[in-house]
FIKOLZA-1660 file (N, C-alpha, C; in steps of 0.1 Angstrom, whole numbers, plus 5000, padded with zeros to 4 digits):
% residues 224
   i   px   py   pz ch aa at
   1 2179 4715 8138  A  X  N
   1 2191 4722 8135  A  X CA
   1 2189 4733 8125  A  X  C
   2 2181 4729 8112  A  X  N
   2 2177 4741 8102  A  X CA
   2 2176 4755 8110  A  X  C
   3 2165 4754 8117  A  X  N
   3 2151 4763 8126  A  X CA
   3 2165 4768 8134  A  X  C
   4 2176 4765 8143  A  X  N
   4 2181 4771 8148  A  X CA
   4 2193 4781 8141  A  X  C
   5 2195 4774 8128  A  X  N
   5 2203 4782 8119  A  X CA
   5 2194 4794 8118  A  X  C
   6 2183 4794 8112  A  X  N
   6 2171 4801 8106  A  X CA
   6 2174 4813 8119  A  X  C
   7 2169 4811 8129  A  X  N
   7 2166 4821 8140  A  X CA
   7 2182 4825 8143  A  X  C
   8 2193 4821 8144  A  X  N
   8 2205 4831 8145  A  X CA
   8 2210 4842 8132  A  X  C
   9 2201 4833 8118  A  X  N
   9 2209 4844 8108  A  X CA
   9 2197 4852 8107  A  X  C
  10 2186 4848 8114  A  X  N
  10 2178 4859 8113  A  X CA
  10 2179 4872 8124  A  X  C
  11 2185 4867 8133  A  X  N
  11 2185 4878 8147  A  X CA
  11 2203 4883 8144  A  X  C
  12 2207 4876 8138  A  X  N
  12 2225 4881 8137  A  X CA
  12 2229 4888 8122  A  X  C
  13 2223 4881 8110  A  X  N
  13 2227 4881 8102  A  X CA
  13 2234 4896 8094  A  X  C
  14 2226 4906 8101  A  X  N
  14 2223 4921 8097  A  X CA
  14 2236 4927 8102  A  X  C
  15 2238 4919 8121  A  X  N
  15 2248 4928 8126  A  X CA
  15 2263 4922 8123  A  X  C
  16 2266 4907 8117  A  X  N
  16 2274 4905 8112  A  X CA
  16 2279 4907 8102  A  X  C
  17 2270 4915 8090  A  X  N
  17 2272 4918 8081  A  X CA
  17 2280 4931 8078  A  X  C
  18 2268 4942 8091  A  X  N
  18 2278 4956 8093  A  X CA
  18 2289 4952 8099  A  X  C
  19 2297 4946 8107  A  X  N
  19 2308 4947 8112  A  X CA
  19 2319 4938 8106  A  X  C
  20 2312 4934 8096  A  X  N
  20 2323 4924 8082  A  X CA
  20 2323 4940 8075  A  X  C
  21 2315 4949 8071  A  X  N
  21 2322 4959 8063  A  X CA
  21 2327 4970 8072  A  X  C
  22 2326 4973 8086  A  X  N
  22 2334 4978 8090  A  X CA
  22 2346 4975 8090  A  X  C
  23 2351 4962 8093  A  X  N
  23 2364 4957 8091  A  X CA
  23 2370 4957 8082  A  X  C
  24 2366 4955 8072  A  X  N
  24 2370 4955 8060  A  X CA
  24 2372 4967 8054  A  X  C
  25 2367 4982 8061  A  X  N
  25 2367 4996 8057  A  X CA
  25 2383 4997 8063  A  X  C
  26 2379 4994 8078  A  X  N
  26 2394 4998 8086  A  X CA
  26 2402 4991 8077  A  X  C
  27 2403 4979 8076  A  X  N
  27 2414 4970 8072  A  X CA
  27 2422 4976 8060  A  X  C
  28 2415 4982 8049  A  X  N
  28 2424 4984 8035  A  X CA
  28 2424 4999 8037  A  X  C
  29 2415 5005 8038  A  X  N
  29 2417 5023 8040  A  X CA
  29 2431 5026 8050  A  X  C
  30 2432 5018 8063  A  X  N
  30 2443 5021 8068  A  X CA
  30 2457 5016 8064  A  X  C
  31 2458 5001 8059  A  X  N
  31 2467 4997 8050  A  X CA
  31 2466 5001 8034  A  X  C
  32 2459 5013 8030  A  X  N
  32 2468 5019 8021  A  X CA
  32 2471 5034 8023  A  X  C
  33 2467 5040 8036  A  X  N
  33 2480 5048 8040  A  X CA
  33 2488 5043 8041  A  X  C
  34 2493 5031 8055  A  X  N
  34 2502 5027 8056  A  X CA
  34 2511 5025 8046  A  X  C
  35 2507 5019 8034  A  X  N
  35 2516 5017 8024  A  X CA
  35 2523 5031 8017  A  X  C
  36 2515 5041 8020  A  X  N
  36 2517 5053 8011  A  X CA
  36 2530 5056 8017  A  X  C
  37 2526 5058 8030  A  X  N
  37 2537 5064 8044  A  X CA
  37 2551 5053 8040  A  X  C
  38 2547 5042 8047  A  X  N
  38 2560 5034 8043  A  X CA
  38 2564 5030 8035  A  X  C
  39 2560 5033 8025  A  X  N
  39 2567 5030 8010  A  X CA
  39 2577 5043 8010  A  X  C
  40 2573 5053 8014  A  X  N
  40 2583 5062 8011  A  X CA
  40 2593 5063 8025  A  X  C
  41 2591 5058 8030  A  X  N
  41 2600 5054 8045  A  X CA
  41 2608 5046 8046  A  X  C
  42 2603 5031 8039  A  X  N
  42 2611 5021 8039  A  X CA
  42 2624 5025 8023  A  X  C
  43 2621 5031 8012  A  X  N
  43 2631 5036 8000  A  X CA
  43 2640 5042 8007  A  X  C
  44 2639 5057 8015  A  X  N
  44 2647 5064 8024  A  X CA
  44 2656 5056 8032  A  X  C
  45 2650 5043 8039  A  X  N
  45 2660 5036 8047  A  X CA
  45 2667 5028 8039  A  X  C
  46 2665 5021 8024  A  X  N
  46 2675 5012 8020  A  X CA
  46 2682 5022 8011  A  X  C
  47 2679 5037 8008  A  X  N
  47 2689 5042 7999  A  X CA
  47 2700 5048 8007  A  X  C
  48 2696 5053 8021  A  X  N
  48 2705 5057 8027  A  X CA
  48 2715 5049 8037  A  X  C
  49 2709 5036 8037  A  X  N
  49 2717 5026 8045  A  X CA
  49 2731 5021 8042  A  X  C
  50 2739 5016 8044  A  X  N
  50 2755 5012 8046  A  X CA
  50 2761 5014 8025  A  X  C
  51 2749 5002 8027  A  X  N
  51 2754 4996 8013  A  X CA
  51 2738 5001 8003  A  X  C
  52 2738 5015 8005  A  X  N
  52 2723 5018 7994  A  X CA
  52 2728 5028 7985  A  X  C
  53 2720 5036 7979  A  X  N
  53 2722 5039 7968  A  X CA
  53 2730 5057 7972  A  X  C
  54 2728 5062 7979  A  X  N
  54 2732 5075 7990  A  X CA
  54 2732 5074 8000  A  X  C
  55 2745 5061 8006  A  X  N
  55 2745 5064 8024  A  X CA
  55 2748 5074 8031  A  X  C
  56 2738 5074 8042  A  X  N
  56 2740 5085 8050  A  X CA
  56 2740 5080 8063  A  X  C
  57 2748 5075 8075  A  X  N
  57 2747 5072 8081  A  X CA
  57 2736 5077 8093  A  X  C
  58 2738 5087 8096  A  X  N
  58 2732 5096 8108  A  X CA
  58 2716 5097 8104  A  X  C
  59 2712 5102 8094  A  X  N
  59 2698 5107 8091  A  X CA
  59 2695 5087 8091  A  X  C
  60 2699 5080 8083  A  X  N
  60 2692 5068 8080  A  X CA
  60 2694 5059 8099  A  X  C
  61 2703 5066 8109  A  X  N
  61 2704 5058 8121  A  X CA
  61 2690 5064 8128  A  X  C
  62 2687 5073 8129  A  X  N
  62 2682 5084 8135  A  X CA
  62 2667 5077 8130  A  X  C
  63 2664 5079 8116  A  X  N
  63 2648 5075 8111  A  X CA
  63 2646 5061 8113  A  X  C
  64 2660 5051 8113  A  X  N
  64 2659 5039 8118  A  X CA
  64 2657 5035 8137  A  X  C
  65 2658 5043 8145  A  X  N
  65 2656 5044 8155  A  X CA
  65 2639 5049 8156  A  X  C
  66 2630 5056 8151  A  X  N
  66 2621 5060 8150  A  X CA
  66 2613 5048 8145  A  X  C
  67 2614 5044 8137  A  X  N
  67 2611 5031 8132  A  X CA
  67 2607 5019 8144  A  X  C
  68 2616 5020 8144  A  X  N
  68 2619 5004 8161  A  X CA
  68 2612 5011 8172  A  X  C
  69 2612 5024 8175  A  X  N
  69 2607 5025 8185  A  X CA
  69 2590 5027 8184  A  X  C
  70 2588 5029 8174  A  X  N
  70 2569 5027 8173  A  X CA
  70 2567 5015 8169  A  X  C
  71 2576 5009 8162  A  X  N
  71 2570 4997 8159  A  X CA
  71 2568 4984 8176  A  X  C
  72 2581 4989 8184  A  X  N
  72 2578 4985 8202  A  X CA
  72 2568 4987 8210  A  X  C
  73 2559 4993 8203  A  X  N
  73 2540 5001 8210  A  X CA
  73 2534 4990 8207  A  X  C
  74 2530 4985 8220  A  X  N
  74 2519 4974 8218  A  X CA
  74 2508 4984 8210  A  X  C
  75 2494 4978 8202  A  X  N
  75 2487 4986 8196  A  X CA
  75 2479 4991 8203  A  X  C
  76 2475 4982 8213  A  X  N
  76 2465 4985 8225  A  X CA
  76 2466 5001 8234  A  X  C
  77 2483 5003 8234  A  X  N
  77 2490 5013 8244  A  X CA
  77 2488 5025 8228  A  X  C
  78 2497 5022 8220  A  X  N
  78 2495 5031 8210  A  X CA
  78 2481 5038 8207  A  X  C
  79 2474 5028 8208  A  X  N
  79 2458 5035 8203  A  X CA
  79 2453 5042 8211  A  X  C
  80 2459 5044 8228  A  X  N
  80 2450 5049 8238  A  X CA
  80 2462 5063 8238  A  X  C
  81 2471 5066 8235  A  X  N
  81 2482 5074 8234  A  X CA
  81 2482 5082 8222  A  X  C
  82 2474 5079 8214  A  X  N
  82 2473 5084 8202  A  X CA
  82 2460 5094 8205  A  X  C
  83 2449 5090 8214  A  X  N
  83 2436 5096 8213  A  X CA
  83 2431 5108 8209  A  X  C
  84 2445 5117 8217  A  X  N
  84 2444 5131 8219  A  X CA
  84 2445 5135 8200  A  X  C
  85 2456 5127 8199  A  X  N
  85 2459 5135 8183  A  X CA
  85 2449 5129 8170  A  X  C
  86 2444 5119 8176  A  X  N
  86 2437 5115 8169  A  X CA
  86 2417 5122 8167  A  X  C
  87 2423 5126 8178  A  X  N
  87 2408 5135 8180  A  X CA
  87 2409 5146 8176  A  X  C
  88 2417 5152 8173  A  X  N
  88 2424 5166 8167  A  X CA
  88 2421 5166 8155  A  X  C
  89 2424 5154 8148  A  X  N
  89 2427 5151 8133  A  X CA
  89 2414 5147 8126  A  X  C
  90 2404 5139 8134  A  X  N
  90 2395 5134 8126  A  X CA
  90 2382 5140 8137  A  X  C
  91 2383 5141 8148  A  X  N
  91 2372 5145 8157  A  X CA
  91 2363 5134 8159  A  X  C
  92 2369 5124 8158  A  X  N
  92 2361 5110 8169  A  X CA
  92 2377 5103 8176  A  X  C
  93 2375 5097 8184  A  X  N
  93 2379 5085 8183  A  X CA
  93 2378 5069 8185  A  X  C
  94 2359 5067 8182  A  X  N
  94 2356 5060 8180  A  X CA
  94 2354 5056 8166  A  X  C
  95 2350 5040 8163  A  X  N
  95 2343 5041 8152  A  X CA
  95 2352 5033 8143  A  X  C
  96 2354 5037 8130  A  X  N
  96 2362 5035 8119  A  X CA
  96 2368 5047 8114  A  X  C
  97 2366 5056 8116  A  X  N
  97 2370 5066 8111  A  X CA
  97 2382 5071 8127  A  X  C
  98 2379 5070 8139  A  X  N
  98 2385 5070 8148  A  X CA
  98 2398 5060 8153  A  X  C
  99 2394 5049 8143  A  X  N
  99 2406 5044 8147  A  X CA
  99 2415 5036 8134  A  X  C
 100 2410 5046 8125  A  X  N
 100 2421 5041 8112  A  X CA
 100 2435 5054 8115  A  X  C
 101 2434 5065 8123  A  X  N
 101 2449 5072 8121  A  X CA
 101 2458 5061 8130  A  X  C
 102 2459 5058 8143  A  X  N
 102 2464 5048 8152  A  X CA
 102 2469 5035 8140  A  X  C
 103 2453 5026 8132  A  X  N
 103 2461 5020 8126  A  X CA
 103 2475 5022 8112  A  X  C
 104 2471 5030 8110  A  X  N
 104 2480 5039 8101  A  X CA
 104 2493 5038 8110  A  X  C
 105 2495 5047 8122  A  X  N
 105 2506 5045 8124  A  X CA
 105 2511 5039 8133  A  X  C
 106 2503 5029 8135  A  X  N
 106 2513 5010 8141  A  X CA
 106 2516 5003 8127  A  X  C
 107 2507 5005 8116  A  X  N
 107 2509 4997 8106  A  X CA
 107 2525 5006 8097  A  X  C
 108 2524 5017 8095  A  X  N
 108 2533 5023 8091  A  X CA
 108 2551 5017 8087  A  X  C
 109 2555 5019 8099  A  X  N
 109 2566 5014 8102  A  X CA
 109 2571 4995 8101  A  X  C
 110 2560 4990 8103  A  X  N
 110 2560 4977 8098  A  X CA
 110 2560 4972 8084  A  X  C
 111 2553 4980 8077  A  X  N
 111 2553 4982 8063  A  X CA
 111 2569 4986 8059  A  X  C
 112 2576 5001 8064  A  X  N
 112 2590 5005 8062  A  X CA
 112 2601 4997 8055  A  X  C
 113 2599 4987 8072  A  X  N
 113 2611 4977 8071  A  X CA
 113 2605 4965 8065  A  X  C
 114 2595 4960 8057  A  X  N
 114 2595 4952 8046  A  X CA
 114 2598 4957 8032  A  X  C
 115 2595 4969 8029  A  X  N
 115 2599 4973 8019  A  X CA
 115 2619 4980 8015  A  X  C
 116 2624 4981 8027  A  X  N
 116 2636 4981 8029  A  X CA
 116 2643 4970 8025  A  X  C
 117 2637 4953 8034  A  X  N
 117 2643 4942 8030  A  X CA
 117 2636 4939 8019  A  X  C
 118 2626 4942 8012  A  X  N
 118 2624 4938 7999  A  X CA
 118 2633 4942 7992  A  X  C
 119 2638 4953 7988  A  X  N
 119 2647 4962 7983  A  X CA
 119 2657 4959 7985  A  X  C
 120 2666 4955 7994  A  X  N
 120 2676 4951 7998  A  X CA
 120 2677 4937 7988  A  X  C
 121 2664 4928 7989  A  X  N
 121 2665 4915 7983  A  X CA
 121 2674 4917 7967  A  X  C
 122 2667 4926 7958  A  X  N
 122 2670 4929 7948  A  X CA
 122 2681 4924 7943  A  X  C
 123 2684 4923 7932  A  X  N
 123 2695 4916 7922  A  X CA
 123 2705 4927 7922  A  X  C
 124 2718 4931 7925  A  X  N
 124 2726 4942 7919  A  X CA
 124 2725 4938 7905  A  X  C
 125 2725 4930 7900  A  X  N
 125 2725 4935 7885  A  X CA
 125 2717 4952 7878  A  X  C
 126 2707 4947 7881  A  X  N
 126 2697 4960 7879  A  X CA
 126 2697 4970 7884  A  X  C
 127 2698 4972 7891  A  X  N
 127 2710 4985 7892  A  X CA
 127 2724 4991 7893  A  X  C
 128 2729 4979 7888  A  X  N
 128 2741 4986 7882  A  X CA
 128 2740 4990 7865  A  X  C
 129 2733 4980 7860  A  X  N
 129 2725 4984 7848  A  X CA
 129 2719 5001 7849  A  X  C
 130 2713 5000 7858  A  X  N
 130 2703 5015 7855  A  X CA
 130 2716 5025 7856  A  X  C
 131 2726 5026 7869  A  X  N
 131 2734 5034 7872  A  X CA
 131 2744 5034 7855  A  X  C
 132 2747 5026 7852  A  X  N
 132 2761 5025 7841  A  X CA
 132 2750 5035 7830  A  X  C
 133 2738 5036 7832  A  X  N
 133 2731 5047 7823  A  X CA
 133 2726 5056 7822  A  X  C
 134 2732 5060 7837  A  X  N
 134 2737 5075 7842  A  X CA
 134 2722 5077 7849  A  X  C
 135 2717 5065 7853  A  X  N
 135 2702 5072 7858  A  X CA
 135 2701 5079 7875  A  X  C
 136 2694 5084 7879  A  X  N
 136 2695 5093 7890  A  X CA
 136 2687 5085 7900  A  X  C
 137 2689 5088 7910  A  X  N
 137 2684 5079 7926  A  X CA
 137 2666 5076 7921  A  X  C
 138 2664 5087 7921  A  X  N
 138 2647 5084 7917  A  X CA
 138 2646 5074 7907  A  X  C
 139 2652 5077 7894  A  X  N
 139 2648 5064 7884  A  X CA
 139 2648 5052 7885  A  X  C
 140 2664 5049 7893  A  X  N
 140 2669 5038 7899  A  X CA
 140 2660 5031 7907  A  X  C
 141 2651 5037 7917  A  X  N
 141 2641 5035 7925  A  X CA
 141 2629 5029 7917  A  X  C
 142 2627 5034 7910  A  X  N
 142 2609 5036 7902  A  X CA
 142 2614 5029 7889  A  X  C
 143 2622 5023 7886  A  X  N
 143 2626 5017 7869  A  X CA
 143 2633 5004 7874  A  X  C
 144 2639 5007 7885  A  X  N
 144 2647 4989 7885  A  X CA
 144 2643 4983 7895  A  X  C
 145 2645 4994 7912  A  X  N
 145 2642 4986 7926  A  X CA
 145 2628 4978 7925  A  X  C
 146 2619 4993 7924  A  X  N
 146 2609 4984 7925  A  X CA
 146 2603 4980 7921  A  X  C
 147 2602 4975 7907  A  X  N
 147 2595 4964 7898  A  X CA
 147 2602 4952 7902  A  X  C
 148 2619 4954 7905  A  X  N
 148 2622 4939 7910  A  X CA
 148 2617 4933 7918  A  X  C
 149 2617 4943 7931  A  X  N
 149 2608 4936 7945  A  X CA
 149 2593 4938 7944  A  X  C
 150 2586 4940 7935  A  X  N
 150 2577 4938 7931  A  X CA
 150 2567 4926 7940  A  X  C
 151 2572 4912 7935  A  X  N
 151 2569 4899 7942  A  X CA
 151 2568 4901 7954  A  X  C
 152 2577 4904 7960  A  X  N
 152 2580 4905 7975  A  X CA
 152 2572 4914 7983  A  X  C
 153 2572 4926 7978  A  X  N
 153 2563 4935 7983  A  X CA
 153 2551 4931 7981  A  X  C
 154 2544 4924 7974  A  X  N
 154 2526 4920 7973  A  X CA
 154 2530 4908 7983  A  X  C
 155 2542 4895 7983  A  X  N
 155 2541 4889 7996  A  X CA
 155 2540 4900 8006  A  X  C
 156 2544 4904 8008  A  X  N
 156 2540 4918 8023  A  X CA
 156 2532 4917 8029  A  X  C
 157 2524 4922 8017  A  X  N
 157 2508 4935 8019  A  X CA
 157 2499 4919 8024  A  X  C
 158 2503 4907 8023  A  X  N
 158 2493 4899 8029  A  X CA
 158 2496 4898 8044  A  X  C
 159 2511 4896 8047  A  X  N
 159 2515 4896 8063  A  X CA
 159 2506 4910 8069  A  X  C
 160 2512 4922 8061  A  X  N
 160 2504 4932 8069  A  X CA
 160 2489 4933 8066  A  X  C
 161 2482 4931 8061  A  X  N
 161 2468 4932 8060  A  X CA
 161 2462 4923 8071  A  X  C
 162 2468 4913 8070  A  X  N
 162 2466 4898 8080  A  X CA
 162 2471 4904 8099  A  X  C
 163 2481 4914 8097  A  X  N
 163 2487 4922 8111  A  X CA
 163 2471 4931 8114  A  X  C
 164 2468 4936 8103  A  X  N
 164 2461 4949 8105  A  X CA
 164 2450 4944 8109  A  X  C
 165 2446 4931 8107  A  X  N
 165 2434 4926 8105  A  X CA
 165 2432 4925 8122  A  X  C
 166 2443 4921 8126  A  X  N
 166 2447 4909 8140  A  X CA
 166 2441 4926 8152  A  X  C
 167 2446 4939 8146  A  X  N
 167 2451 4949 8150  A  X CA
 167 2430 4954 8154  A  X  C
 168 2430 4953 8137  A  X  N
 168 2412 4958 8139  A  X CA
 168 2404 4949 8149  A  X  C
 169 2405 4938 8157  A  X  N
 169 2397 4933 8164  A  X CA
 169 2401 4936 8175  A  X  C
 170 2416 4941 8182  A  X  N
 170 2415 4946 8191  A  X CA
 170 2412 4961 8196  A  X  C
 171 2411 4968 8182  A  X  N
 171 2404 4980 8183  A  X CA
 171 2390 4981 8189  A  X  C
 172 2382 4970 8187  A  X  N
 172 2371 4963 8188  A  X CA
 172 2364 4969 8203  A  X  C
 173 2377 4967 8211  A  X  N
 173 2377 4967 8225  A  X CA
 173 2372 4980 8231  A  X  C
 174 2377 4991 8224  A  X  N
 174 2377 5001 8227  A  X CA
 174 2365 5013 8216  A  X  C
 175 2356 5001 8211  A  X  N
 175 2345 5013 8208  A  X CA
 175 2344 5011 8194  A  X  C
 176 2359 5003 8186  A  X  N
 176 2362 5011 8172  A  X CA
 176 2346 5006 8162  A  X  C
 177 2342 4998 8160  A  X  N
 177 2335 4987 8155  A  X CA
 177 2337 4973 8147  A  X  C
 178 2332 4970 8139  A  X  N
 178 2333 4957 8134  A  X CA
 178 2335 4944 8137  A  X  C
 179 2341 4936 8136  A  X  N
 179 2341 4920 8143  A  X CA
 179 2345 4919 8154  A  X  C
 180 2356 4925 8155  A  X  N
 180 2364 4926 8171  A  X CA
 180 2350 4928 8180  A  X  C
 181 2346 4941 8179  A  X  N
 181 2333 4948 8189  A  X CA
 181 2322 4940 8190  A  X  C
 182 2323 4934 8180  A  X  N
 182 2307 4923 8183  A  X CA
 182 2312 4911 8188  A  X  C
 183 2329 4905 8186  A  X  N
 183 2329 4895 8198  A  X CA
 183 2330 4896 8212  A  X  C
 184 2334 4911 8213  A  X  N
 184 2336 4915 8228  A  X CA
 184 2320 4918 8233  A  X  C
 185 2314 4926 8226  A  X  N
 185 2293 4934 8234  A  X CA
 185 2294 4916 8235  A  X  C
 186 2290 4911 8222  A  X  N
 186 2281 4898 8223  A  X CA
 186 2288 4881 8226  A  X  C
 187 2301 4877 8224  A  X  N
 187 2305 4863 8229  A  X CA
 187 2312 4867 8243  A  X  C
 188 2317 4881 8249  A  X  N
 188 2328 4883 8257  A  X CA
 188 2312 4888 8271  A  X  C
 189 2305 4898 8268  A  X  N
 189 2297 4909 8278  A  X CA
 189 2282 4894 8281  A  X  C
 190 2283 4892 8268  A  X  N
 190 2268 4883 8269  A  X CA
 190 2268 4871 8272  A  X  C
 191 2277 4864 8269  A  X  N
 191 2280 4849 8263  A  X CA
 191 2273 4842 8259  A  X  C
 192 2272 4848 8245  A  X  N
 192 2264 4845 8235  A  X CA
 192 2281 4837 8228  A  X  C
 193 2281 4826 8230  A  X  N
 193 2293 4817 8224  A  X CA
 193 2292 4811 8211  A  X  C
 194 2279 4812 8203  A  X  N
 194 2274 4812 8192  A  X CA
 194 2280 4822 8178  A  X  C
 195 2281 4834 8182  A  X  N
 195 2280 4845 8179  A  X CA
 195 2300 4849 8179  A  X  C
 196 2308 4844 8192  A  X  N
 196 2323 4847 8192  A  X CA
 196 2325 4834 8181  A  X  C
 197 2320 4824 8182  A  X  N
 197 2326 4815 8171  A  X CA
 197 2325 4817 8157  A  X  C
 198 2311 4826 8153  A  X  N
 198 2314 4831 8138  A  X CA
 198 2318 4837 8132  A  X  C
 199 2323 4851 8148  A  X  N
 199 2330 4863 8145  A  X CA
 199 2344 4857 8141  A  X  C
 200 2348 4845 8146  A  X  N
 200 2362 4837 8146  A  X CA
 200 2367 4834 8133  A  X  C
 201 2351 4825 8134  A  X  N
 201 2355 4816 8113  A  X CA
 201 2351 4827 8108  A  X  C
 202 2346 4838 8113  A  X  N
 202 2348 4853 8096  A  X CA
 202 2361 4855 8095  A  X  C
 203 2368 4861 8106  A  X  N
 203 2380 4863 8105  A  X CA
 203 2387 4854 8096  A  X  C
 204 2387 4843 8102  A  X  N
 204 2398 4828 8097  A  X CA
 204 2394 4831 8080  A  X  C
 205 2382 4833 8074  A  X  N
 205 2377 4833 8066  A  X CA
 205 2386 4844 8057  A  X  C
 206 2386 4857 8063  A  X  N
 206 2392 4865 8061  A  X CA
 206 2406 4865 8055  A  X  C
 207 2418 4859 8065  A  X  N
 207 2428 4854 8069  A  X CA
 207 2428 4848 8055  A  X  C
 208 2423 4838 8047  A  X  N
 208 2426 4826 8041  A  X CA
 208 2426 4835 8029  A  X  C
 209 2417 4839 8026  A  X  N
 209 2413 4851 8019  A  X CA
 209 2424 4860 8010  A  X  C
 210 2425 4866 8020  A  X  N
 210 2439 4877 8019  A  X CA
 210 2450 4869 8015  A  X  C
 211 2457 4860 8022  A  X  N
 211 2468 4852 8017  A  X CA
 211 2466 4843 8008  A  X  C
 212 2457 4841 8000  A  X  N
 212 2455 4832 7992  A  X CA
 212 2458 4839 7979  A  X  C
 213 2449 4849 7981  A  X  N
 213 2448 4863 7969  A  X CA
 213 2462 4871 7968  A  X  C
 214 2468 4876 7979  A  X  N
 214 2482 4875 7973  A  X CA
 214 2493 4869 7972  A  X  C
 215 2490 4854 7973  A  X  N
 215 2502 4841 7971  A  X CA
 215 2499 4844 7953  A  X  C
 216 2486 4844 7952  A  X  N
 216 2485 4838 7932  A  X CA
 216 2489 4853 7931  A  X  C
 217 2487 4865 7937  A  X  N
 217 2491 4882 7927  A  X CA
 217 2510 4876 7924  A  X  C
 218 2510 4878 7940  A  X  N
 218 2529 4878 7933  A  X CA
 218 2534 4861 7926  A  X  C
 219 2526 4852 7923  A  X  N
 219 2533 4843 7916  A  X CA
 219 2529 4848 7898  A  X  C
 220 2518 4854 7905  A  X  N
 220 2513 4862 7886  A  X CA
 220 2525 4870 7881  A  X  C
 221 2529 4878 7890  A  X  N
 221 2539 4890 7882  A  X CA
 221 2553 4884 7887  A  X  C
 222 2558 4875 7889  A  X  N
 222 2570 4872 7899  A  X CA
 222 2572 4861 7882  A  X  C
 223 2583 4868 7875  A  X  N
 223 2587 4863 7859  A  X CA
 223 2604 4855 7866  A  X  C
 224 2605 4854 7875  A  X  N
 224 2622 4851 7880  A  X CA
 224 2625 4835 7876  A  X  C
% end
């Protein structure tokens, strides 16, 4: 058993390695656009929504329909629909660099509407506090919203990193690289079954990882 360990991390060990840091490239480079984008997407929908801080019905129905309807793109259909613009913007669309705009914007909008119901979660107290002291939509935003949802939003970023993650192995399929791509050339084209099982427990590895790390971040700063 040693000798067979020996000879797989010796013939695998190199390519599992690159395609744990490709993953891990796509994974957080494209979830922290995503966050950039829908952090300021998901604020717009809960300030302008029924009961937010400047409703507006129309503009917040309108960006809320935009919302739902990208978030209804399988990623598989999105990624191959995206090519054209995506080849425009970065000039591959393979790779890691080729398929982090696609994840960006499947991840985007799913980000939005967590950060909407995080915000929504919020206490009125705290902002009626901020408002009774004459503060303006921005401050109210950046001084009370969201330090409150705070907690909630780092619970998020583990659902979506954990989405993105799920997202980067089916990219895999299509050229992008990392774990996905080495379970498809080598446990899917080869059947090399050795090789899909450790692409699996990386992942799983991964998975436990991420949610573990942001269960203890938001119980660190979560003072409620």
């Amino acid at each position: 058993m040693p000798s067979v360990i020996s000879e797989f991390y010796a013939k695998y060990a190199s390519l599992l390695a690159r395609g744990t840091l490709e993953t891990l490239s796509m994974l957080f480079v494209s979830t922290g656009f995503a966050y950039l984008f829908g952090l300021a997407i998901g604020v717009v929908l809960y300030v302008t929504s029924p009961g937010g801080l400047r409703p507006m019905r129309v503009p917040n129905a309108m960006l809320g329909w935009v919302v739902n309807m990208t978030r209804s793109i399988p990623f598989i259909i999105l990624l191959v629909a995206l090519m054209p613009w995506t080849r425009a913007l970065v000039h591959t669309t393979i790779g890691v660099v080729g398929v982090t705009p696609p994840l960006v914007v499947s991840a985007a909008p799913f980000v939005a509407r967590m950060i909407e119901q995080s915000l929504a979660e919020t206490p009125r107290d705290s902002i009626e506090a901020a408002e009774a002291c004459g503060a303006s939509v921005p401050r109210i935003v950046w001084s009370a919203l969201l330090p409150e949802a705070l907690p909630s939003i780092v619970r998020g970023v583990s659902i979506t990193l954990i989405s993105v993650l799920g997202y980067t192995a089916i990219a895999g399929a299509v050229g992008a690289g990392g774990l996905g791509d080495i379970a498809i050339r080598y446990g899917y084209y080869r059947y090399e079954d050795e090789v899909m099982i450790v692409t699996v427990v990386l992942l799983v590895v991964l998975v436990q990882v991420i949610q573990s790390t942001c269960d203890a971040l938001a119980n660190r700063i979560d003072h409620r």
